[in-house]
N, C-alpha and C positions, 0 to 999 in steps of 0.2 A: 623622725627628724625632718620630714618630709620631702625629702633626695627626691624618692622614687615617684610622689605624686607629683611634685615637678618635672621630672622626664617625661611621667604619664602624658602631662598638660601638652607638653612640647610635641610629644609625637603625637599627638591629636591633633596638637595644630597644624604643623609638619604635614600632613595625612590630607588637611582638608578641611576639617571640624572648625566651621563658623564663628560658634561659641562654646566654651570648656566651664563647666561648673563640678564642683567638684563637694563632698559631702565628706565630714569625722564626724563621727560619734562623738567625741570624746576630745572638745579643744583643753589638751592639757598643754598650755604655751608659760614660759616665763621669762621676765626681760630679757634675757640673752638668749631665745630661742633663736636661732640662725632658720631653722625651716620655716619659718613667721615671715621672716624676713628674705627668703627664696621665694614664696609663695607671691607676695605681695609685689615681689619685681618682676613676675613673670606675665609678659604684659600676656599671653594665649589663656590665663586665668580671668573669667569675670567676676567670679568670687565662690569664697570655702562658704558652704553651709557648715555648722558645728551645732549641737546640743549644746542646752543651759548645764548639762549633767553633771559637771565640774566648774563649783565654782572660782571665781578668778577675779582679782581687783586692777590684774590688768588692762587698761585699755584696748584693746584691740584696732589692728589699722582695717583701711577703710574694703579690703577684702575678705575681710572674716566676719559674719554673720552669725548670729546669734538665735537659734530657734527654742522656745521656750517649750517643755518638754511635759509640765507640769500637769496640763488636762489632760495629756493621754496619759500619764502614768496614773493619775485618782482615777480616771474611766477605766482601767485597766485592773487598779485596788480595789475598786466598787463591784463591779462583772465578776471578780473571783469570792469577796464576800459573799455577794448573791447567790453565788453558785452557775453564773450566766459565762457564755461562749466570750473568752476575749479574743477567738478570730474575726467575730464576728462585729466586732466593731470596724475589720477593713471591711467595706464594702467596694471593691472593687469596680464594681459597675459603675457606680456613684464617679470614680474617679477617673474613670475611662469617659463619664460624661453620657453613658447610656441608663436608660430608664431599664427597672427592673421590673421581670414580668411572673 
């Protein structure tokens, strides 16, 4: 319903925290979602990341973001066909910005 990640937000804000980003897996929102609409007035939000993962023909307001999920799920289908590591597609260094030795 998103009660609780808006409290989250607030006591982050509350606390100190700059800027509050916040991340669902899984944006299952429909017109009358009221947590949609808590999230979006909560000005210590700069905005929800959410997965393509459900799809949805509703628009979405302008702090819910949209991450399209679809490469990593086939790079993830292909590495298990193969028989290849799908840990190994995090490379962590990579994303920490350090070269791997």
């Amino acid at each position: 319903t998103g009660g609780t990640m808006d409290r989250c937000i607030s006591q982050l804000k509350s606390s100190g925290a700059s800027k509050v980003y916040s991340w669902a897996t899984h944006g299952v929102f429909c017109r009358d979602n009221d947590g949609v609409k808590l999230l979006q007035k909560n000005d210590g939000l700069e905005y929800c990341l959410i997965s393509n993962s459900v799809q949805s023909s509703e628009p979405l307001p302008s702090k819910m973001r949209k991450l399209n999920v679809a490469p990593l799920l086939a790079e993830a289908i292909a590495r298990s066909v193969f028989n290849q590591s799908i840990i190994g597609m995090l490379n962590l260094n990579a994303m920490a910005g350090k070269d791997e030795k």
